[in-house]
Phi, psi and omega in degrees: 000315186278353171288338186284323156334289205289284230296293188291001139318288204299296166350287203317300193297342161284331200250358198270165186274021193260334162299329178302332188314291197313319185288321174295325181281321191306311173325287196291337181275344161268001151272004177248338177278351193251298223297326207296287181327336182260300163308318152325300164282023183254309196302345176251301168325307213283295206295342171320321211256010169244164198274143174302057196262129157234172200293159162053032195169139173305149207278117180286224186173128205248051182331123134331137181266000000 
């Protein structure tokens, strides 16, 4: 009786908007932490695939991985 209790507590609360809510924002701060994150790693990948220029020196070139 009393899991029963617990079990429709938990329910109520799964179901109410302010978790939906709560679930929504965790959601958007993790697909805004993967874009960052992927824009960095397109942004590290990308800069591999362009020439080397330094002051004073001939232009390298930059094999791809």
């Amino acid at each position: 009786m009393y899991r029963n209790n617990i079990d429709a507590k938990l329910l109520k609360r799964i179901q109410s908007k302010e978790f939906e809510e709560a679930v929504d924002q965790a959601v958007r701060s993790f697909m805004y932490d993967l874009d960052y994150m992927l824009l960095e790693e397109q942004q590290t990948s990308s800069n591999q695939n362009y020439s080397s220029i330094q002051a004073n020196s001939a232009v390298k070139w930059i094999n791809p991985v």
